[in-house]
VEXBA-905995 format. One record per residue (C-alpha): x, y, z; residue in three letters; residue number from 0. Coordinates in steps of 0.1 Angstrom, whole numbers, plus 5000, padded with zeros to 4 digits. Example, Ala and Ser with C-alpha at 12.3 -4.5 7.8 and 13.67 -1.06 7.14 Angstrom:
PT_5123_4955_5078_ALA_0 .
PT_5137_4989_5071_SER_1 .
END
This chain:
PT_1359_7561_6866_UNK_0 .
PT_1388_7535_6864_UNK_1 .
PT_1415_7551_6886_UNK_2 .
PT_1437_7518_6885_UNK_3 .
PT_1442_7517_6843_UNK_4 .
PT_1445_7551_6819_UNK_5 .
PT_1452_7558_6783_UNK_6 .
PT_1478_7590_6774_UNK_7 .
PT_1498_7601_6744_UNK_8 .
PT_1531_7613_6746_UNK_9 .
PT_1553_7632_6727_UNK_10 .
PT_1588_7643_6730_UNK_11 .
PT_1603_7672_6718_UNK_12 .
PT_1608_7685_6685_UNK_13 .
PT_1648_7694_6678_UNK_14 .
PT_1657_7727_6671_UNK_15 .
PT_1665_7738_6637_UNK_16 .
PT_1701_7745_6628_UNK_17 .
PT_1712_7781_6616_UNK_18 .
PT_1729_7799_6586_UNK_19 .
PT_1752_7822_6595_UNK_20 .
PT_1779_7842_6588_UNK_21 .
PT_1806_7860_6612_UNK_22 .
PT_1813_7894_6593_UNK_23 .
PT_1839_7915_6602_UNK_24 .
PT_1860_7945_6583_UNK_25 .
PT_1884_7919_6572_UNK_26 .
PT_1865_7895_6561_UNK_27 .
PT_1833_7912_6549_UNK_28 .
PT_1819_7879_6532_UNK_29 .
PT_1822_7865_6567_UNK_30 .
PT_1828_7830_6580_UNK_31 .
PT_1801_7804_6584_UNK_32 .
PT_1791_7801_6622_UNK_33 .
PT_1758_7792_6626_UNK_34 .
PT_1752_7765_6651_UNK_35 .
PT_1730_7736_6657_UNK_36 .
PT_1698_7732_6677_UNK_37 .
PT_1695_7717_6707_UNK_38 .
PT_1673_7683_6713_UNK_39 .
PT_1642_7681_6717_UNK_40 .
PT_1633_7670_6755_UNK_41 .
PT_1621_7632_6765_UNK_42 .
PT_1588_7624_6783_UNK_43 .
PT_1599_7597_6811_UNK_44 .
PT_1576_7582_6835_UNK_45 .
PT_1590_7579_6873_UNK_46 .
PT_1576_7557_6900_UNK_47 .
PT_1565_7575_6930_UNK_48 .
PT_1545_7566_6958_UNK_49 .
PT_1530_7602_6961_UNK_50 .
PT_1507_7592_6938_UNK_51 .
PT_1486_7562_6941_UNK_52 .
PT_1460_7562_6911_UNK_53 .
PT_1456_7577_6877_UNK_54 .
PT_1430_7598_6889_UNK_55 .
PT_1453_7626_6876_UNK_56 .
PT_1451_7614_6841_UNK_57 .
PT_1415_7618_6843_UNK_58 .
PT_1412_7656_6830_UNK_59 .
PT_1447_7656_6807_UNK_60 .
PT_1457_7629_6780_UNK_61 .
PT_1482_7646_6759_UNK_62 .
PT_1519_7651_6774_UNK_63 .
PT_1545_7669_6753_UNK_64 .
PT_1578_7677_6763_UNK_65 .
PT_1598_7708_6755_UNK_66 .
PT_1610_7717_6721_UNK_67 .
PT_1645_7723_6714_UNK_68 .
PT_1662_7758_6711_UNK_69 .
PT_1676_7767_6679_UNK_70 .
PT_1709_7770_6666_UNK_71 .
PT_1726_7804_6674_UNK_72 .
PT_1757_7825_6657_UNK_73 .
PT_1791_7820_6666_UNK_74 .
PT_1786_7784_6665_UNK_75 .
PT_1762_7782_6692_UNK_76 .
PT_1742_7754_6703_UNK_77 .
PT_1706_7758_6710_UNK_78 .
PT_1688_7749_6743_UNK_79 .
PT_1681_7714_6750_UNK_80 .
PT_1643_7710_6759_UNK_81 .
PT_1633_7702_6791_UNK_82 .
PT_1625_7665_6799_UNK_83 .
PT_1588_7660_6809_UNK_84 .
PT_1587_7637_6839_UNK_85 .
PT_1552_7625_6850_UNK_86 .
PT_1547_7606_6881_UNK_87 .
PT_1528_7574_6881_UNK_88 .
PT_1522_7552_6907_UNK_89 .
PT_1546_7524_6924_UNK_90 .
PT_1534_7490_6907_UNK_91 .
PT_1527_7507_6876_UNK_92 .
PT_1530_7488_6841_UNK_93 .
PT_1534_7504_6807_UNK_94 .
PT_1522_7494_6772_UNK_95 .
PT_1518_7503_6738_UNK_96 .
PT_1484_7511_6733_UNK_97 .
PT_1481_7494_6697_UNK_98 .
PT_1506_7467_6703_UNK_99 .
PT_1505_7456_6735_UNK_100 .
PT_1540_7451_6742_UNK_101 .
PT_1549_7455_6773_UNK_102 .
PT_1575_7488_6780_UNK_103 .
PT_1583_7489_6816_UNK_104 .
PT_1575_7476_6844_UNK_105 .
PT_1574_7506_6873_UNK_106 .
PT_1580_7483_6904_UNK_107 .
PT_1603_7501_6926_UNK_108 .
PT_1603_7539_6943_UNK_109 .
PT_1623_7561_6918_UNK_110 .
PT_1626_7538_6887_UNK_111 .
PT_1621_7557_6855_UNK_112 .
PT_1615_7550_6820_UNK_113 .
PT_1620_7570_6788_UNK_114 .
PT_1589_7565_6768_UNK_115 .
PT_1592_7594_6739_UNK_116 .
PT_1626_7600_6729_UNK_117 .
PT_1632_7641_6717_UNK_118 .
PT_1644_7646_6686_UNK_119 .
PT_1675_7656_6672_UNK_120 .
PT_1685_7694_6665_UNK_121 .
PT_1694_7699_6631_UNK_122 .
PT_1730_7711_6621_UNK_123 .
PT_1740_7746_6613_UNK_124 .
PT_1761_7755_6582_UNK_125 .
PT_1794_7756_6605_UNK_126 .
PT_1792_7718_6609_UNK_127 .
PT_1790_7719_6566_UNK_128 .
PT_1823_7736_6562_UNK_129 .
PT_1850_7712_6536_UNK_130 .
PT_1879_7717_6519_UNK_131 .
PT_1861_7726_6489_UNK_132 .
PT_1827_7744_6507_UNK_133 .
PT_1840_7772_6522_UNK_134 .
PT_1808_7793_6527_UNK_135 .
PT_1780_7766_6528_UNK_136 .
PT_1742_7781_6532_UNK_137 .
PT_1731_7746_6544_UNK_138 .
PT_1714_7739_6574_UNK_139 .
PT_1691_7710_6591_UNK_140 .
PT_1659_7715_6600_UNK_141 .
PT_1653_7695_6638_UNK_142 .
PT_1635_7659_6637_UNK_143 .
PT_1603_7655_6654_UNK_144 .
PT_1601_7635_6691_UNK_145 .
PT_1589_7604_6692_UNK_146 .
PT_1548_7601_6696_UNK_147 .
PT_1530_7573_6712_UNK_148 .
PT_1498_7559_6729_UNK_149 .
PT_1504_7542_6761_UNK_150 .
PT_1484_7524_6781_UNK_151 .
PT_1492_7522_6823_UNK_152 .
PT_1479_7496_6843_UNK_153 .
PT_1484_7496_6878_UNK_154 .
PT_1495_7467_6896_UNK_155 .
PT_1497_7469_6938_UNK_156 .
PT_1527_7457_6956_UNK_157 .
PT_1515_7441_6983_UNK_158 .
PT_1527_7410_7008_UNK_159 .
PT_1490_7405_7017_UNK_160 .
PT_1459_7412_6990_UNK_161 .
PT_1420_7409_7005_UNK_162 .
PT_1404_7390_6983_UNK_163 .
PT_1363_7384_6981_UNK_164 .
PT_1329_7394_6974_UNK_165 .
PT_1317_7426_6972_UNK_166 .
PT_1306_7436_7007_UNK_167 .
PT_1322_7409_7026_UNK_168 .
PT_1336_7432_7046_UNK_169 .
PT_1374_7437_7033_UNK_170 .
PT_1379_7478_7035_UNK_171 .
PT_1363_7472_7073_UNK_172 .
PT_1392_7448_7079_UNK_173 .
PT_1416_7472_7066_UNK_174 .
PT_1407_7502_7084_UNK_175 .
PT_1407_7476_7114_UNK_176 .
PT_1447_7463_7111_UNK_177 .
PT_1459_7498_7096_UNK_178 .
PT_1458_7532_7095_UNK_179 .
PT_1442_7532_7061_UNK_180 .
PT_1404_7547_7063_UNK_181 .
PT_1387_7535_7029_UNK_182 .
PT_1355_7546_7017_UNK_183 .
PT_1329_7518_7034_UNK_184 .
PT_1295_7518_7022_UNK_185 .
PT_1264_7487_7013_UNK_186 .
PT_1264_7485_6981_UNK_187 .
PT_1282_7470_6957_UNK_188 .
PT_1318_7477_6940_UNK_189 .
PT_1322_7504_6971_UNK_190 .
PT_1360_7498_6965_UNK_191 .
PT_1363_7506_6929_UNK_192 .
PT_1405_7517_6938_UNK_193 .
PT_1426_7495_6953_UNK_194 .
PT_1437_7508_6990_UNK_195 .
PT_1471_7500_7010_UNK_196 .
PT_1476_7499_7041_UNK_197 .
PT_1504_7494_7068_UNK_198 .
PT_1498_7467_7088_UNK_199 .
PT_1521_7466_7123_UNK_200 .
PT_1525_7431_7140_UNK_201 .
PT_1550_7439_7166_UNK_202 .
PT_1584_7463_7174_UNK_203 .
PT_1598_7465_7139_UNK_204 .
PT_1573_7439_7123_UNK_205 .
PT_1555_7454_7093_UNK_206 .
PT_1535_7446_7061_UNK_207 .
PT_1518_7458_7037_UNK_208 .
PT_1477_7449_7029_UNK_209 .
PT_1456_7457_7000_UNK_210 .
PT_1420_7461_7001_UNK_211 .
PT_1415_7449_6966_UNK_212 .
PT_1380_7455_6943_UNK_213 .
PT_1350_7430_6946_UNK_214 .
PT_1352_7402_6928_UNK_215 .
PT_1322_7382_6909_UNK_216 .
PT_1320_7349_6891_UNK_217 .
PT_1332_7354_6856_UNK_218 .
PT_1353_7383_6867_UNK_219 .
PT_1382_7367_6845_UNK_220 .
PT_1360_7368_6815_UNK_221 .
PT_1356_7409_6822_UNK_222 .
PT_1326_7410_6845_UNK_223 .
PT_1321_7436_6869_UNK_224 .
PT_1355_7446_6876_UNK_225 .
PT_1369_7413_6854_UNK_226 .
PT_1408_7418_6853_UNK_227 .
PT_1414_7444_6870_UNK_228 .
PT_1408_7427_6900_UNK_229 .
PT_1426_7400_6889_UNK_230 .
PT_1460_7420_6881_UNK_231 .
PT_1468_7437_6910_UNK_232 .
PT_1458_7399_6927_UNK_233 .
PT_1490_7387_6910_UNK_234 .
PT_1513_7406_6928_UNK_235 .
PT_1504_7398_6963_UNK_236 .
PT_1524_7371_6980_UNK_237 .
PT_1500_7358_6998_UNK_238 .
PT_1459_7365_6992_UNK_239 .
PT_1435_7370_7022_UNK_240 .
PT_1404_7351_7012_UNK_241 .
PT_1373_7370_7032_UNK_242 .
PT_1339_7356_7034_UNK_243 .
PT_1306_7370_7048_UNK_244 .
PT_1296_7343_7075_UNK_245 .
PT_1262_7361_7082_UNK_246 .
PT_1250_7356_7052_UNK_247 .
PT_1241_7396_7054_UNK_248 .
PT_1240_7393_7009_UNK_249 .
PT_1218_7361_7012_UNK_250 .
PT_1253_7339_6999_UNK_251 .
PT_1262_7312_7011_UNK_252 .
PT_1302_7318_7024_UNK_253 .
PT_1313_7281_7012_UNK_254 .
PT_1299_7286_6979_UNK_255 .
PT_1315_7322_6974_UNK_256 .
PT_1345_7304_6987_UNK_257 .
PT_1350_7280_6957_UNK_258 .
PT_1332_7303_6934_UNK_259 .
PT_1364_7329_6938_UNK_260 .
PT_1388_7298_6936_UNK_261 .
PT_1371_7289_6897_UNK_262 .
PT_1380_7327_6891_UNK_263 .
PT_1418_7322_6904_UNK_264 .
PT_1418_7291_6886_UNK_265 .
PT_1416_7306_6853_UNK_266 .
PT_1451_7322_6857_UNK_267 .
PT_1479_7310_6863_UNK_268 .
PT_1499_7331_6883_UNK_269 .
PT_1471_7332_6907_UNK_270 .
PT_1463_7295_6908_UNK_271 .
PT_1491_7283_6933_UNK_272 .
PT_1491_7313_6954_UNK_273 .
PT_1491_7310_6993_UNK_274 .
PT_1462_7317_7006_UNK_275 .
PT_1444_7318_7038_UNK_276 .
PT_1406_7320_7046_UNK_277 .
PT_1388_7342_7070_UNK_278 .
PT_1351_7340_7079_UNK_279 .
PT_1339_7377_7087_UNK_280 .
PT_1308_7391_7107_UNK_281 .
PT_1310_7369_7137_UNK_282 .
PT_1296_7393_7160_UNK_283 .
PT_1264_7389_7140_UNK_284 .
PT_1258_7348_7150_UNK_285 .
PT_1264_7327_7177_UNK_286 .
PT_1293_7306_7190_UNK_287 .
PT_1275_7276_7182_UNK_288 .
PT_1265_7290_7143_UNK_289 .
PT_1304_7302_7142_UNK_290 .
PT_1315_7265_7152_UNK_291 .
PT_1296_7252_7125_UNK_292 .
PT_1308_7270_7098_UNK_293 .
PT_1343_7262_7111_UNK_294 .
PT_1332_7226_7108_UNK_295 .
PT_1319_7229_7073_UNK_296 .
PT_1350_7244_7062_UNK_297 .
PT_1372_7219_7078_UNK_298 .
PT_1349_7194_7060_UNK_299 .
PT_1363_7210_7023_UNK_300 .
PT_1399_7208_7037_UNK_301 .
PT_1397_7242_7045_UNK_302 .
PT_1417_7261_7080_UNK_303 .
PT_1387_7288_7087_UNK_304 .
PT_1399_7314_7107_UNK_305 .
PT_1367_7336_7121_UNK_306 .
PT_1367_7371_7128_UNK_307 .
PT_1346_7403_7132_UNK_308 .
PT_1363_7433_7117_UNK_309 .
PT_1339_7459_7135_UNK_310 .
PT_1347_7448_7171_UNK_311 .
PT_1384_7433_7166_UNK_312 .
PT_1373_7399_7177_UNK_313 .
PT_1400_7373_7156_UNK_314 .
PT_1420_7399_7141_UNK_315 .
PT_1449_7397_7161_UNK_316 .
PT_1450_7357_7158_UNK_317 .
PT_1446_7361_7121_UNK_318 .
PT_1471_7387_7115_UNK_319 .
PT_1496_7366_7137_UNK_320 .
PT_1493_7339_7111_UNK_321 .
PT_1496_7358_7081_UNK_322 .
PT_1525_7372_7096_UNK_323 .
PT_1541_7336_7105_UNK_324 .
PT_1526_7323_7068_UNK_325 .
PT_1549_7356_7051_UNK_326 .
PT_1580_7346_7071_UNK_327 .
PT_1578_7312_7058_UNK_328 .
PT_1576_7322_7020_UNK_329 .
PT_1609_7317_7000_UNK_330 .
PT_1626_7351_6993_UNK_331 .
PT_1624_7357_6957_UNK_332 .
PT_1657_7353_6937_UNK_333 .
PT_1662_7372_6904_UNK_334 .
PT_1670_7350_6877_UNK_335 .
PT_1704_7358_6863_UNK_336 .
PT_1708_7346_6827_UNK_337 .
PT_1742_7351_6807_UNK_338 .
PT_1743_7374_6783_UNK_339 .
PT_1743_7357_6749_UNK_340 .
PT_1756_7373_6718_UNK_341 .
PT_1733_7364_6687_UNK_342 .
PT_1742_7365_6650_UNK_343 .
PT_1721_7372_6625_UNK_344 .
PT_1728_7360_6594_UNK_345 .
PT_1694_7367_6580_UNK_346 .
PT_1702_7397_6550_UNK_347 .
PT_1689_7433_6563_UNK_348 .
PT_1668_7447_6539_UNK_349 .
PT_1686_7467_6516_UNK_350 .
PT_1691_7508_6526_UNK_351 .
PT_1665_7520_6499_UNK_352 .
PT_1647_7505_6469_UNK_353 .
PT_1633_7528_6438_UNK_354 .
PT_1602_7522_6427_UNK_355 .
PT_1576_7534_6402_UNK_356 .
PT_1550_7559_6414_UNK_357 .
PT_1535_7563_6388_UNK_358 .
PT_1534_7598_6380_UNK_359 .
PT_1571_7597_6389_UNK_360 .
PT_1601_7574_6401_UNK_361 .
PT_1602_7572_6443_UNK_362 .
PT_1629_7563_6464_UNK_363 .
PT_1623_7547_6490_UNK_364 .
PT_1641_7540_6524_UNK_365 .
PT_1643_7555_6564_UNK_366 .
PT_1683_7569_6553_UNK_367 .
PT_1675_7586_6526_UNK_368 .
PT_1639_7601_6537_UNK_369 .
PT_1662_7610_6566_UNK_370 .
PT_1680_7631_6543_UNK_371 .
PT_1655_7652_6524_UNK_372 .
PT_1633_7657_6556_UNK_373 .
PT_1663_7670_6578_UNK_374 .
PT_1678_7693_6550_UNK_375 .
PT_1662_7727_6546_UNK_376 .
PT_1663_7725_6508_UNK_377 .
PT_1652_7766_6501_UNK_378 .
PT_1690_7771_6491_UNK_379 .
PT_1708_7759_6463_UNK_380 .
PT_1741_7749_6478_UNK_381 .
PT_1715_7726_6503_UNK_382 .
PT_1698_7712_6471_UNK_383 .
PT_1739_7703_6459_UNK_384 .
PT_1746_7684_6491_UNK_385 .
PT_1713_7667_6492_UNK_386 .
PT_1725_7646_6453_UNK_387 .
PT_1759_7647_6461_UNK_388 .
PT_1748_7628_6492_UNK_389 .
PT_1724_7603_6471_UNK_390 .
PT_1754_7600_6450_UNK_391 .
PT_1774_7588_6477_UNK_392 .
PT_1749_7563_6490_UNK_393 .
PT_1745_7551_6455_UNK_394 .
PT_1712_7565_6452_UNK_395 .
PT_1719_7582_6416_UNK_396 .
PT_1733_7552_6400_UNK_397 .
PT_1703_7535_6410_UNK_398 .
PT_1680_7561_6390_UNK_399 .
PT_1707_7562_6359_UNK_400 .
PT_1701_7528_6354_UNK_401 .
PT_1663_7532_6347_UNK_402 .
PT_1667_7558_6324_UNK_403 .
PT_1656_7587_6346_UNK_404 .
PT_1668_7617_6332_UNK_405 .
PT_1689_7650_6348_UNK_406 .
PT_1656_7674_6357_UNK_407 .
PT_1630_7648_6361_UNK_408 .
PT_1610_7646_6390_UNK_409 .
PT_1622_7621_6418_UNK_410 .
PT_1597_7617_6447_UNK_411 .
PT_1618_7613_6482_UNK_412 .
PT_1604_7617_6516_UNK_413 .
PT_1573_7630_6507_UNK_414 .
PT_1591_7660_6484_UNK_415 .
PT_1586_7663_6448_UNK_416 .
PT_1627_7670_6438_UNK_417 .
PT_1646_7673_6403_UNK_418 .
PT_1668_7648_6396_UNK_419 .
PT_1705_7665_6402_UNK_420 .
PT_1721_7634_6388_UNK_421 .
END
């Protein structure tokens, strides 16, 4: 199971429908209209929390839908809004559209939230319908549906150190070593198929944070084994911890894994510059003299080994001392502050609706009108009256006039079969 990526569709809230009513009392036995709108439909927002750390929770439940809107009570009352539907996802996390790709939020800090299915309206009751000249209007709306959408979540640590390597060279050992974190260790490959933090103290008030990131394999950026995955939560570390397996316990040889991880980096760009600093693992399996040469055919690459063993400790302190110093050293990151630029478009919108031949009958076309017809409950005749005398105002019956579509004649709008009113 991939606990660091998941798939969900979300839906807000449908609106509540507005109401007819009429107050009714022994002096005014016809009544007055008083029915009230309904309340909006509730949003689905995702929140960054660290009290979760995976999508392991997504697992057994894809759909989310928030809570419909109450409808419109008498004496001009408003429904109940629906409830908001907040679902936690982890710190790091990164939201997309599922068909498009575009990225929606990025979830990088404790507590920041994001509105990803907006609720729809309620619909109006016939109080908000009253004029001069519609006294006792039976019109109401009916509420618009939420917003719907597939997201997809990818997960992306934040980190100031990431382990990078091989499977198996050791990196959930060294984690369990320099923090408190106890991650699953076992020999085989892919152990760590979740990315693991830990809290790493150097001294009295000296912290950071390490990731124990998945293996890694050549052509991981072209999807193998765990391909990108790997590679994403890589990106955000500041500095990656490059581990390899001096005792050849897999039958490698460490130098070559060394520059067979750095073609992977290579092959993305926000990984290619990154700091990094190499640490030979397993020395308690060889010999001072066997360490010394490895050091040596590092050093002969350009290459600052640093040799540890993270089952006895030996190395770890030294090496965390230096990742330390190396974190220190880094720039602090600086937002980019750009000024706000106003844009004109002079590019024509398209125009608010177009009529077009159906076939069987004229359509109208256009997201105001369609709007319109879809909102108004059309059972009632004084509803079916405002619905053309709306078109008319929007220049809608003109439009039909002018290509000879008679009064009574179907007009196809939103979906609806309606007779022309014009």
């Amino acid at each position: 199971m991939q606990f660091d990526e998941a798939v969900i569709h979300v839906a807000g809230g449908k609106g509540g429908d507005g109401l007819i009513s009429f107050h009714r009392t022994r002096h005014n036995p016809k009544g007055s209209p008083d029915g009230g709108r309904g309340g909006d439909g509730g949003d689905v927002i995702l929140k960054a929390s660290r009290a979760v750390n995976t999508f392991a929770h997504f697992q057994n439940q894809v759909h989310f839908r928030a809570e419909d809107g109450g409808p419109g009570g008498p004496n001009n009352r408003q429904g109940k809004r629906g409830e908001d539907l907040v679902i936690l996802v982890p710190v790091g996390t990164v939201v997309k559209d599922l068909h498009s790709g575009e990225i929606l939020a990025d979830l990088a800090e404790e507590g920041q939230e994001v509105v990803v299915a907006k609720g729809g309206r309620g619909g109006r009751g016939n109080r908000s319908f009253v004029t001069s000249v519609r006294q006792a209007p039976r019109i109401r709306e009916l509420g618009e549906p939420g917003e719907e959408r597939w997201l997809r979540l990818e997960l992306r640590l934040l980190a100031d150190v990431g382990i990078i390597g091989f499977p198996n060279v050791g990196k959930s050992s060294l984690l369990s070593r320099v923090s408190d974190k106890k991650p699953k260790v076992a020999a085989y490959p892919f152990t760590t198929l979740v990315p693991n933090l830990g809290v790493v103290q150097v001294g009295e008030g000296k912290t950071f944070v390490m990731a124990d990131l998945p293996g890694l394999i050549e052509g991981a950026h072209e999807g193998k084994g765990l391909g990108d995955r790997f590679l994403r939560h890589a990106m955000r570390a500041k500095i990656l911890l490059h581990l390899v397996d001096l005792a050849r316990v897999e039958g490698r040889d460490p130098l070559a894994d060394y520059f067979a991880i750095r073609k992977e980096l290579a092959a993305w760009d926000e990984l290619r510059e990154k700091p990094e600093v190499v640490a030979g693992n397993k020395i308690d399996l060889l010999s001072p003299e066997e360490v010394e040469r490895e050091r040596e055919r590092f050093s002969r690459e350009g290459i600052v080994l640093y040799p540890i063993s993270a089952l006895t400790g030996q190395g770890v302190k030294e090496l965390i001392e230096v990742l330390w110093k190396k974190l220190a050293e880094l720039p602090e990151a600086k937002e980019e502050i750009r000024p706000r630029r106003k844009v004109w478009d002079l590019t024509p919108g398209p125009p608010p609706y177009e009529v077009v031949d159906g076939g069987e009958c004229w359509e109208v076309r256009g997201p105001v009108v369609e709007s319109l017809v879809t909102r108004l409950d059309l059972s009632t005749p004084d509803a079916r009256e405002y619905l053309w005398e709306e078109l008319d105002r929007l220049g809608v019956v003109r439009a039909l006039r002018r290509r000879g579509i008679a009064p009574g004649s179907p007009v196809k709008i939103g979906g609806k079969i309606l007779e022309f009113g014009g």
